[in-house]
Backbone as JSON, one array per atom type, in Angstrom:
{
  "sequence": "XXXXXXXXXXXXXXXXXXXXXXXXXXXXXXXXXXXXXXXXXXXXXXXXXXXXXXXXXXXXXXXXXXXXXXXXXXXXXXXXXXXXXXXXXXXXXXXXXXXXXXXXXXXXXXXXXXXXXXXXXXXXXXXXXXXXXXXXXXXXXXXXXXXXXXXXXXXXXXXX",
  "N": [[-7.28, -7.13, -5.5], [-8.68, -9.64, -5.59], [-7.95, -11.03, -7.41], [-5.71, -11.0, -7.01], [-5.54, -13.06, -4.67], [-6.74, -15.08, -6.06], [-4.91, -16.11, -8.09], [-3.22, -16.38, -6.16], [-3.86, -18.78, -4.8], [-4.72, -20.89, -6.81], [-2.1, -21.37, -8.05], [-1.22, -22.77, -5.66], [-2.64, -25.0, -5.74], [-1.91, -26.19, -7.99], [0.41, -26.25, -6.87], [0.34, -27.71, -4.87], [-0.18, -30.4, -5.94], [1.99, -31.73, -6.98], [3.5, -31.74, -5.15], [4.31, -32.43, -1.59], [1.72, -33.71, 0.78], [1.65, -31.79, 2.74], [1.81, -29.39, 1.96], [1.92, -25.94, 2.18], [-0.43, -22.62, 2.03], [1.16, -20.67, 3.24], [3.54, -21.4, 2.89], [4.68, -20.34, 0.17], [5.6, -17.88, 0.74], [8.18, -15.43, 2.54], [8.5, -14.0, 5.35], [10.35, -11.12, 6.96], [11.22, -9.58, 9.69], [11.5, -6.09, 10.17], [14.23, -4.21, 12.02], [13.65, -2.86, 15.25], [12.54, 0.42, 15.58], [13.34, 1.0, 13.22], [11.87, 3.05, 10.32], [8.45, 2.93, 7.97], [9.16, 4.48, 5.99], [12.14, 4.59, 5.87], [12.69, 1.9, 5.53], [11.62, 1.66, 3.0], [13.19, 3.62, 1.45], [15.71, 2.33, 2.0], [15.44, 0.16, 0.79], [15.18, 1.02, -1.94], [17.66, 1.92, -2.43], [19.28, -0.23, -1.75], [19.13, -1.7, -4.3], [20.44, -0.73, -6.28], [22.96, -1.28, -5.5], [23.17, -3.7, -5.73], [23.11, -4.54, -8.32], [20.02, -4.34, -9.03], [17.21, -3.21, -10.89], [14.99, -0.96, -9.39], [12.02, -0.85, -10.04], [9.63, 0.34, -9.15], [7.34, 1.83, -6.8], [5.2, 1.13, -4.53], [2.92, 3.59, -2.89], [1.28, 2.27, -0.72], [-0.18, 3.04, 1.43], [-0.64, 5.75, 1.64], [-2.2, 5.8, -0.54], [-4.03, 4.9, 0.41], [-5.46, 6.63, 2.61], [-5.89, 8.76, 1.34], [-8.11, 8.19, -0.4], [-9.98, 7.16, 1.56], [-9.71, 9.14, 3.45], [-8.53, 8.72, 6.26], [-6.04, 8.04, 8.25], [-3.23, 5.66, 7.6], [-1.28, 2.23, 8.62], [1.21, 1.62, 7.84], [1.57, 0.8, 4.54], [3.49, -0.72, 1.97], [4.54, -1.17, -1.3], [7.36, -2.87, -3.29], [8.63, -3.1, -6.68], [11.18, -4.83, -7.71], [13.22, -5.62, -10.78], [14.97, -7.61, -13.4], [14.89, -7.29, -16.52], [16.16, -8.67, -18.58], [16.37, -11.51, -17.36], [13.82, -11.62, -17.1], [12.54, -11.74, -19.37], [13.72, -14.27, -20.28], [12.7, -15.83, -18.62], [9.78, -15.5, -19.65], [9.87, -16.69, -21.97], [10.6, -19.23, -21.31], [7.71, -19.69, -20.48], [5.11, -18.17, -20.38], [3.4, -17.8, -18.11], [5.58, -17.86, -16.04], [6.35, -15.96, -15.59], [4.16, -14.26, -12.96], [5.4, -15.07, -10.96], [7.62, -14.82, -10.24], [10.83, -13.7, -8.43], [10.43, -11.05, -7.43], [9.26, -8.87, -5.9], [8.5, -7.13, -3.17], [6.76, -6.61, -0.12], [6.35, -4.15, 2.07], [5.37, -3.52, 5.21], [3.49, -2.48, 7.93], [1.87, -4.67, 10.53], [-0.93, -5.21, 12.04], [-0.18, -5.22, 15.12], [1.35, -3.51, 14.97], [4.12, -3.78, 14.48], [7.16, -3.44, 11.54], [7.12, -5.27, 9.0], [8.85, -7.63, 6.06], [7.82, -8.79, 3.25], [7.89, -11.09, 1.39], [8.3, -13.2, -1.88], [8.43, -16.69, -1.25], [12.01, -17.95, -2.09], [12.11, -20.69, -2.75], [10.08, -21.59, -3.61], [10.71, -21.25, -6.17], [12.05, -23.5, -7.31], [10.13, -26.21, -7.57], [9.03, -25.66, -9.94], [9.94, -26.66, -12.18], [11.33, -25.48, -14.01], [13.79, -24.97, -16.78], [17.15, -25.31, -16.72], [19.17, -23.35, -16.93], [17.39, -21.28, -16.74], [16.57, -21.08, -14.35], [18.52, -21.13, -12.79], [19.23, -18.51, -13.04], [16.84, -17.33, -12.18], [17.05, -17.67, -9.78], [19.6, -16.56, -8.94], [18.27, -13.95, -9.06], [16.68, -14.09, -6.9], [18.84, -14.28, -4.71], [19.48, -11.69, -4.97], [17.34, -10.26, -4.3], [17.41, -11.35, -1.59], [18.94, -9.86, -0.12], [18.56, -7.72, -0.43], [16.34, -7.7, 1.24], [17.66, -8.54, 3.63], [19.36, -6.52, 4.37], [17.57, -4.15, 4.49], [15.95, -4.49, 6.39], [17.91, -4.0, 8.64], [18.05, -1.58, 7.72], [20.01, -0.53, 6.39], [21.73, 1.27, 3.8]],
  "CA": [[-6.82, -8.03, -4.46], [-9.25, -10.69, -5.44], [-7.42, -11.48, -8.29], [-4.53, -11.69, -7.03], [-5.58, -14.8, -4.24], [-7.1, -16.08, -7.17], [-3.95, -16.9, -8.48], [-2.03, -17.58, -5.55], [-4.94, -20.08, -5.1], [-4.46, -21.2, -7.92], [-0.42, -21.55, -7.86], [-0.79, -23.53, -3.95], [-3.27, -25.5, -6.0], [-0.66, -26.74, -8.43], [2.22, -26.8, -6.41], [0.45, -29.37, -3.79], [-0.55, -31.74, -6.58], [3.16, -32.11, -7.37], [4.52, -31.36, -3.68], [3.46, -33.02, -0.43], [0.49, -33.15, 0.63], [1.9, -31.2, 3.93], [1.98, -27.63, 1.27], [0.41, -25.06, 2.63], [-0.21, -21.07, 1.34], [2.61, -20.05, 3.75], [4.82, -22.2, 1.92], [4.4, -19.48, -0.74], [6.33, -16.33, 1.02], [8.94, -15.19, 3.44], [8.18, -12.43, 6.48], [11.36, -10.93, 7.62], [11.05, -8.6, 10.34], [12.56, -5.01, 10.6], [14.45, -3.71, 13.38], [12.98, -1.65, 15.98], [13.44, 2.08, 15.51], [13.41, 1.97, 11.7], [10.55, 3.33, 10.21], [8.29, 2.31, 7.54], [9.9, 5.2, 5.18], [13.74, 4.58, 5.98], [12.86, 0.64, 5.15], [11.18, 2.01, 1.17], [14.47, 4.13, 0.89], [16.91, 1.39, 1.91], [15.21, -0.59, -0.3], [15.88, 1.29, -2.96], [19.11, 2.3, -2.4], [20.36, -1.1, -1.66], [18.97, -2.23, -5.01], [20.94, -0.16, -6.84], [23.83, -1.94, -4.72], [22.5, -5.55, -6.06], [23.01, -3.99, -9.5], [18.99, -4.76, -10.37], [16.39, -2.4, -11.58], [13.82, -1.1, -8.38], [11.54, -0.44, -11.27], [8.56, 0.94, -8.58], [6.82, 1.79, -5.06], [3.62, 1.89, -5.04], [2.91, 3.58, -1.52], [-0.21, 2.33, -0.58], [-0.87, 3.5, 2.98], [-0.67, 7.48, 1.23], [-3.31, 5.85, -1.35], [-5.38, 4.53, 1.42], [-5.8, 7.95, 3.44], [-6.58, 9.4, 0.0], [-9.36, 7.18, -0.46], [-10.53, 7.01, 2.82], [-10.09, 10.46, 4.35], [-8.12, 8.29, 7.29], [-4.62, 8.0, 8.32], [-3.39, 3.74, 7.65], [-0.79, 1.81, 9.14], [3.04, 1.85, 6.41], [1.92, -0.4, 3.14], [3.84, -0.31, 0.5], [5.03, -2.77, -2.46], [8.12, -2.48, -4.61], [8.86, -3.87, -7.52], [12.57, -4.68, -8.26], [12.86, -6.55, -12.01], [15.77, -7.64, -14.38], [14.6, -7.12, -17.56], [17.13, -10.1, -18.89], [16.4, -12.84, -16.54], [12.34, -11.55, -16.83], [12.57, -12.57, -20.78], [14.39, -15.27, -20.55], [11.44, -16.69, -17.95], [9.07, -14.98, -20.22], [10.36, -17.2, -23.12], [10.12, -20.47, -21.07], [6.32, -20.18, -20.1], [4.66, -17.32, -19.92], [3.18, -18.2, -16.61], [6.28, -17.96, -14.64], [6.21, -14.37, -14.89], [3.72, -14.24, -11.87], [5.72, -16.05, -9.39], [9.17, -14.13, -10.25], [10.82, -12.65, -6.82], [10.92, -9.23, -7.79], [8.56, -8.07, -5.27], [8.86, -6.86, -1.64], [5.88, -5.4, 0.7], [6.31, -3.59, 3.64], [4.0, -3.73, 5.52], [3.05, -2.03, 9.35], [1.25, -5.14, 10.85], [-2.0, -4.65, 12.95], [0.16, -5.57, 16.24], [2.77, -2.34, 15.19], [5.42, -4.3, 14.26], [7.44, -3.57, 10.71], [7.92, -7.07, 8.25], [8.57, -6.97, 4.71], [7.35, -10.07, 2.72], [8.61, -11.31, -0.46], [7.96, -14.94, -2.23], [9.69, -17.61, -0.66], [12.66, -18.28, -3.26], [12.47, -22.15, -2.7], [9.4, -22.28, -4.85], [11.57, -21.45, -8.01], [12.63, -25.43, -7.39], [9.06, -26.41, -7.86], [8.24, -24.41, -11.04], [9.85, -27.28, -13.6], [11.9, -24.65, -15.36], [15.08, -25.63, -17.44], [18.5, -25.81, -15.54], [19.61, -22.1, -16.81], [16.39, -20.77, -16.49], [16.18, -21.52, -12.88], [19.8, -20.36, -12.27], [18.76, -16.63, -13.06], [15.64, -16.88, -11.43], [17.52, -17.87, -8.38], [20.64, -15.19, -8.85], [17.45, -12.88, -8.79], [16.12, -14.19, -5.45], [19.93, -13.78, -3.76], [19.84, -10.33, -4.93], [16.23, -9.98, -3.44], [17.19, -11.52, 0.12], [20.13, -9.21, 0.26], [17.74, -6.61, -0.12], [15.76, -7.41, 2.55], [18.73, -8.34, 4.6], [19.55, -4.88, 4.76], [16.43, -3.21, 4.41], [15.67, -5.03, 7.7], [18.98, -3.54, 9.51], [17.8, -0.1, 7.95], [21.19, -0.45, 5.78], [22.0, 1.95, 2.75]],
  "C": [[-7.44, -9.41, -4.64], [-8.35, -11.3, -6.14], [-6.22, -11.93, -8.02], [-4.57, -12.85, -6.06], [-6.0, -15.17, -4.97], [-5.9, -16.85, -7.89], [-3.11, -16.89, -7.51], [-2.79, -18.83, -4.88], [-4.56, -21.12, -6.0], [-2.82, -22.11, -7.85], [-0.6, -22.72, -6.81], [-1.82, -24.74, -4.63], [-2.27, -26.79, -6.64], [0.25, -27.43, -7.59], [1.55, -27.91, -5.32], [0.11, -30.25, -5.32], [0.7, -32.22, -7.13], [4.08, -32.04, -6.03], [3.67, -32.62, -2.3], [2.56, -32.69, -0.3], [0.38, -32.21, 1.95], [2.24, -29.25, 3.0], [1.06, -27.07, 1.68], [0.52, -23.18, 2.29], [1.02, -20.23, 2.37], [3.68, -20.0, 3.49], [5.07, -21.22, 0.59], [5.45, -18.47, -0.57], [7.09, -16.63, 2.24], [8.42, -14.15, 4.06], [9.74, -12.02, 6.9], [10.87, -9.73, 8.22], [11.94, -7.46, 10.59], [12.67, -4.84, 12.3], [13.7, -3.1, 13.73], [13.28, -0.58, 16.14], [13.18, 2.06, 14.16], [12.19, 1.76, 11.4], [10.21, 3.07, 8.79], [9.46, 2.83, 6.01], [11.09, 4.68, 4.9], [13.56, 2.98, 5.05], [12.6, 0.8, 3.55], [12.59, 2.62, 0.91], [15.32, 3.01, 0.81], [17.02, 0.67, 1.0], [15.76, -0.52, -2.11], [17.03, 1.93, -3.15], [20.26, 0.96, -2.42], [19.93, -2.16, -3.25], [19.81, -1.69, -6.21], [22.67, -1.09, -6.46], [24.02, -3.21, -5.09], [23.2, -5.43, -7.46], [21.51, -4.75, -10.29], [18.13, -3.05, -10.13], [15.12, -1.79, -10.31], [12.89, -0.21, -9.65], [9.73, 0.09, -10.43], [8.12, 0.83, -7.26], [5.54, 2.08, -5.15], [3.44, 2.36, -3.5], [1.43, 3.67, -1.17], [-1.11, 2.27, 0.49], [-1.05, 4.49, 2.6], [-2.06, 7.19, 0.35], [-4.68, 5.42, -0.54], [-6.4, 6.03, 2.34], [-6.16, 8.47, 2.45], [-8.06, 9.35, -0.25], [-10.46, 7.36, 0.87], [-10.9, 8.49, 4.18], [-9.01, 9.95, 5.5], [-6.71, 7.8, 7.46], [-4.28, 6.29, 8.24], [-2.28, 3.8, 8.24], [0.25, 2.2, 7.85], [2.18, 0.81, 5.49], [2.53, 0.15, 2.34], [4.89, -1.27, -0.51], [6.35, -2.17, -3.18], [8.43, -3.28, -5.45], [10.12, -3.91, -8.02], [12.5, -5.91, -9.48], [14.7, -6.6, -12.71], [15.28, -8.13, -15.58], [14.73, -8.34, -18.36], [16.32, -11.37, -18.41], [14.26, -12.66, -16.73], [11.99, -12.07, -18.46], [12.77, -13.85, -21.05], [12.83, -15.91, -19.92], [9.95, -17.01, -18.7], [8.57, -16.31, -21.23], [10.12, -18.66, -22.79], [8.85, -20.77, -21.4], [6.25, -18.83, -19.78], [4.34, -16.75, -18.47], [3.8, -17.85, -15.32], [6.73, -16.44, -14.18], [5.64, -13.48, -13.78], [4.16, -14.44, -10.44], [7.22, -15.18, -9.42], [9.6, -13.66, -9.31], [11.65, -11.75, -7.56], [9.93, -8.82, -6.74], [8.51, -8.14, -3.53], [7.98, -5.92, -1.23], [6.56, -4.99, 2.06], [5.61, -3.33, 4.29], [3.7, -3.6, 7.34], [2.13, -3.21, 10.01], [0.23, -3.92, 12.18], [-1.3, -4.15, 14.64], [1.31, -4.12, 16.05], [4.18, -2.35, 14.76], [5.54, -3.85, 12.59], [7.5, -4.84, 10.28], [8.08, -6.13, 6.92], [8.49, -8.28, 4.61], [7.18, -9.89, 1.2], [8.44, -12.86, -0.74], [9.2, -15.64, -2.09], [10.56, -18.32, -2.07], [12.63, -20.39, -3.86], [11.56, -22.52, -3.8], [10.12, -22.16, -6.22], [11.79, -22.9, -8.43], [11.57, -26.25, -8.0], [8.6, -26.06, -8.93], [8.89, -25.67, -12.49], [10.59, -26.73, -14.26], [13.38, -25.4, -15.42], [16.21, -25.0, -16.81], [18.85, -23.84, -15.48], [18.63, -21.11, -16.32], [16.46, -20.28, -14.88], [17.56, -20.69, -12.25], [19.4, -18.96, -12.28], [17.83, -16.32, -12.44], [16.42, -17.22, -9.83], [18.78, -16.51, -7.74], [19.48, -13.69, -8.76], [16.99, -12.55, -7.26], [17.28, -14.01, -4.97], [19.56, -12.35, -3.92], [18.47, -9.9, -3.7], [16.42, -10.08, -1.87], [18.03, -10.84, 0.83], [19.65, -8.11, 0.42], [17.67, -6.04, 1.3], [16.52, -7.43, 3.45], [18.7, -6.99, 5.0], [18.78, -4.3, 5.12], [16.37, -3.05, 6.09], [16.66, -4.82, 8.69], [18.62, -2.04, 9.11], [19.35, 0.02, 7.15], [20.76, 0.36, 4.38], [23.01, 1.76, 1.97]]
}
């Protein structure tokens, strides 16, 4: 976990020295909130059911409220990450700059806040705009993020 604010440190570091100076680490991600009634489960299935629907790849779940009680002996709140990828469009980015393989929206938590409430939170697609990449480049990384917000769309109605 360190590692990973290390580089979105890092990233918010960057992106203000080329952005306003009004950027701030929120500017980073999206929260969308699930309905009330669906549970954290139904929202990991939808997920991957409606990615299949997108036509991309849900290439993993890591469920890491089951790995927490493991660990811990103690029951946690829903976490859990997935990773949806297109292989294609993850080369192509690959091929630009290594780099931009970090920031890619392929990834969607779910996540039980403290307060009870479902969200899921995924990187806000706007930064793709910010990233410098070449015209086509950017097009695929963006046809990635529709597929992603269509996801959550759903997810977040509990849709299959």
């Amino acid at each position: 976990m360190k590692k990973v604010l290390q580089i979105l440190f890092a990233i918010t570091v960057a992106f203000s020295s080329h952005a306003s100076a009004e950027f701030k680490f929120s500017d980073l991600y999206l929260v969308t909130e699930v309905e009330e009634g669906i549970s954290g489960h139904e929202v990991d299935e939808s997920i991957k059911q409606l990615s299949i629907s997108e036509g991309i790849l849900h290439v993993a779940m890591f469920p890491l409220s089951k790995q927490v009680e493991q660990v811990t002996g103690k029951p946690f709140r829903h976490l859990s990450i997935h990773n949806i990828c297109d292989a294609k469009t993850a080369s192509i980015l690959a091929d630009v700059s290594d780099a931009f393989v970090i920031v890619m929206p392929c990834r969607i938590a779910v996540v039980e806040g403290k307060d009870g409430k479902l969200r899921m939170w995924s990187m806000n697609p706007s930064m793709i705009s910010m990233m410098g990449m070449p015209a086509e480049a950017k097009r695929l990384a963006q046809e990635i993020s529709t597929k992603i917000s269509n996801i959550i769309a759903g997810a977040a109605e509990g849709a299959f």
